[in-house]
Steps between C-alpha positions, in 0.01 A plus 500: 500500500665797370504783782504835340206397275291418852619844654428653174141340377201735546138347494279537232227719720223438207550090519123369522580232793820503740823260412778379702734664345550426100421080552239531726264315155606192353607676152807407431830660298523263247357488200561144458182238546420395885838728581518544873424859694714618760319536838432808706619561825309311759342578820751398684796649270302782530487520932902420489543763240336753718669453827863541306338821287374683828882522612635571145229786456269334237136444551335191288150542450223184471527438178906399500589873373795716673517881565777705565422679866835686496799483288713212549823476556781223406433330839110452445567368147742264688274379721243413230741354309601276775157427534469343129814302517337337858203400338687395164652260744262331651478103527385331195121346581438171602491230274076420384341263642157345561507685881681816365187517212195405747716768728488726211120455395374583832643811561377553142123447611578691844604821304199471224279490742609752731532743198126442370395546915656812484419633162084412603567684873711776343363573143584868429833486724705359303824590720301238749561204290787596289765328708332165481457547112864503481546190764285361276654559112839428756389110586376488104860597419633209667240261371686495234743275609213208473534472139891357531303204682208409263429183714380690746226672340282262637560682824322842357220281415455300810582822721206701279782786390384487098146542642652771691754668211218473254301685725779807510412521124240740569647734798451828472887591463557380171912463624331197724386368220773525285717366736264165522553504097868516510483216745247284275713527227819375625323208679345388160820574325482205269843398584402451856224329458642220280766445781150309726237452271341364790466838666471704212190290430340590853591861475355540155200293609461779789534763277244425285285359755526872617406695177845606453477653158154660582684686797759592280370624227245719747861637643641589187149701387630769780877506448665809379744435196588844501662403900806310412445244804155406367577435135768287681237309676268471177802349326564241805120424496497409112841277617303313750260417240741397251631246760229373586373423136801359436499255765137482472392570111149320616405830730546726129081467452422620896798783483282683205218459644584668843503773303875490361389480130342802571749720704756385209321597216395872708888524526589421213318731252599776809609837339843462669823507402659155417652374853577141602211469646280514201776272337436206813094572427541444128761139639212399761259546230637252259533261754186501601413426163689215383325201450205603692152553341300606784725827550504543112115521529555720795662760297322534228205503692654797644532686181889381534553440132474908408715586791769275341477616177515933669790392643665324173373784293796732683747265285324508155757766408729543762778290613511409945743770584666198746557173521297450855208682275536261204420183788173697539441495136564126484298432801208686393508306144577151656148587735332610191611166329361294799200651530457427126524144558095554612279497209314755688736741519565493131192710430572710749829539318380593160205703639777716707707512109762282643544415140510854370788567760689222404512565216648893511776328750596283192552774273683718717791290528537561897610278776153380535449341172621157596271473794210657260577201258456218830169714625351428100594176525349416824159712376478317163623127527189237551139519394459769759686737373323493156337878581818615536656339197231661260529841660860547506475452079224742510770775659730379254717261752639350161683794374698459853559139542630386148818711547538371842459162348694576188841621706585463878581843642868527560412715838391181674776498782366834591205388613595094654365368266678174243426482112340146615236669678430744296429256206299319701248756616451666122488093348264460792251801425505476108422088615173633711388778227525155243309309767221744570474735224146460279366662158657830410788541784617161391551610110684761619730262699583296206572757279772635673642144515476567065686863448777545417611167319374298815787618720307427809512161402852506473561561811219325672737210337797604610367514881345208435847282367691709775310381790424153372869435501483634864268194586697241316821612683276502789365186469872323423607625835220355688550153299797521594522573871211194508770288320737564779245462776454168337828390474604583915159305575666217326821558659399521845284158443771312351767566809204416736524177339855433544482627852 
């Protein structure tokens, strides 16, 4: 703890709830995903702090803040220094245990609920309860040390603490809450909880037993994003999600319907600037998607499908200024391409111009045209998608496909994209138009196949010789790794015989 910037910090007087000091929340410094705060002073910090101050000539108000009462000298900065190298050198804790945890939890539920007895008898004195707020987010702090231990968790079930934390979701000092957040998220770190499956199994079970995500998402709806600590603790909250769906993907359906589907796709057509936030909503998104058709319903029951396609609309001519903003991009097209995957939302595709859009991306030559090219392909492909086939020649969809299919783009690396796939999306949507396609739209299909001297039958050849060479190399290696298979099963049976 760096002296002069204690001796020098003023308080913000306009701050719309007290802090101990600058960590008094659970927002954290790093940027990174589930990074780690650093923790305010605590109560008892705090009561040591102030005995050495008084003789140095420093007062230290409530909330963890000092004020200069006189000018110090060399010998008062001394003495504080002194101070901060004694408690730099305190004794390392004790090691965790099942008595140090159960130890641990109960002063945990002794603090809650003397803070909510105080907070009911003292409502508009805030000084009144204060101290125990900070004994409280104090204990929380050290909670932390539970999730080094994750076959212990059963403990915070047994002992009623996740009853107790998921309860803290909704005090009225959002830093409480965010606190209980940062803690959630380390415990369901998902490297933690595949160390005991056995008690990440009953702390997940508790969790959702106890309406986690509803809680959550009601927390987030009054965060701040313009308060640093609480777009922190929205960020932590969409990490505790992510864990959980990824060692749970079964609890995807009851996450969106808690109301996370919603709160996503309110944040994510937000008019606010591009922050890493709306990049982990556009991540959670997609993964709530995959493979799942009762939250693809869910969104485009929820008018989902024209908030995708605002949001892809910023790329139709524009590049993502950075790479962090071209993940969005590709998140927000791989969710379009799931929710595709629903014949239902396919109308609701071409009846938001999906197609139209598309289609402009493909011309413009952008970043976005690759994952325009998948979108079509996921739209048109089946007898589903046989709307979508005749509109998109009706906006003249053919004048924009043949020279993709003609010549591969030589910008592909740009964009992440290999040659491969992008033959195999424009094959695959000139496959579905031949499919679908009826009366007039399908003359105009085959006459393009007939200008020019039949070129496009050239090169639907020459695709079709390269990648049927592909399969017979293909198919030679798997003969032959069966041949040699074959041959050690023989082996092996003819020295059991001699043995």
């Amino acid at each position: 703890m760096d002296v002069g910037e204690l001796l020098n910090y003023q308080p913000d007087r306009g701050a719309k709830r007290p802090r101990d000091g600058d960590g008094g929340s659970a927002g954290g410094d790093e940027d990174s995903r589930g990074g780690k705060q650093q923790k305010g002073l605590s109560a008892r910090e705090l009561a040591r702090y102030r005995e050495a101050a008084a003789a140095a000539g420093v007062g230290i108000d409530v909330g963890g803040e000092m004020r200069d009462t006189e000018e110090l000298s060399g010998d008062k900065k001394k003495i504080l220094e002194k101070l901060m190298d004694q408690d730099e050198e305190e004794p390392e804790a004790e090691p965790v245990d099942e008595s140090s945890v159960k130890k641990m939890i109960l002063t945990f539920e002794k603090r809650s609920y003397k803070n909510q007895e105080l907070r009911i008898k003292f409502p508009d004195s805030p000084e009144k309860f204060m101290e125990s707020e900070l004994d409280l987010n104090d204990i929380i702090q050290e909670m932390h040390v539970i999730a080094t231990m994750p076959d212990l968790y059963h403990l915070l079930v047994e002992l009623n603490a996740v009853h107790s934390l998921l309860g803290l979701l909704s005090h009225e000092n959002t830093d409480v809450a965010i606190a209980v957040v940062d803690l959630l998220q380390e415990l369901t770190d998902i490297d933690t909880l595949h160390e005991s499956e056995e008690g990440a199994e009953v702390l997940i079970d508790a969790l959702l037993e106890g309406q986690v995500v509803a809680l959550l998402v009601q927390n987030m709806d009054r965060l701040d994003e313009q308060v640093k600590e609480e777009a922190d603790g929205i960020f932590n909250t969409l990490a505790i999600i992510e864990n959980m769906a990824e060692f749970r993907p079964g609890l995807c359906t009851e996450a969106a319907q808690q109301g996370l589907m919603q709160w996503l796709l309110k944040r994510i057509k937000a008019k606010m600037p591009f922050d890493a936030n709306k990049l982990y909503c556009s991540e959670i998104l997609a993964i709530l998607l995959q493979n799942n058709d009762n939250t693809r319903e869910l969104l485009g029951e929820m008018d989902g499908i024209d908030v995708l396609l605002q949001q892809l609309s910023v790329f139709k001519r524009h590049n993502p200024s950075t790479a962090e903003e071209q993940e969005m991009m590709e998140n927000l097209f791989d969710a379009l391409c799931s929710c595709l995957m629903l014949p239902a939302n396919r109308d609701r595709f071409l009846r938001g111009e999906g197609l139209q859009l598309m289609n402009l991306m493909l011309r413009e030559k952008k970043m976005s045209r690759t994952s325009a090219m998948k979108v079509l392909d996921h739209g048109m492909i089946g007898p589903e998608g046989a709307d979508n086939c005749h509109k998109f020649v009706d906006i003249l969809g053919l004048r924009t496909i043949f020279p993709l299919f003609m010549k591969t783009p030589k910008k592909m690396k740009k964009t992440g994209a290999s040659e491969k796939e992008h033959e195999e999306h424009v094959s695959s949507i000139i496959a579905s138009m031949l499919r679908n396609l009826k009366s007039q739209q399908r003359s105009r299909l085959f006459t393009k196949f007939t200008e020019n001297d039949c070129e496009k039958v050239d090169r639907l050849m020459e695709l079709h010789f390269k990648y049927l060479e592909a399969v017979q190399q293909a198919d030679k290696r798997i003969e032959g790794e069966k041949h040699e298979m074959v041959q050690e099963g023989e082996s092996k049976e003819r020295r059991r015989e001699f043995e």
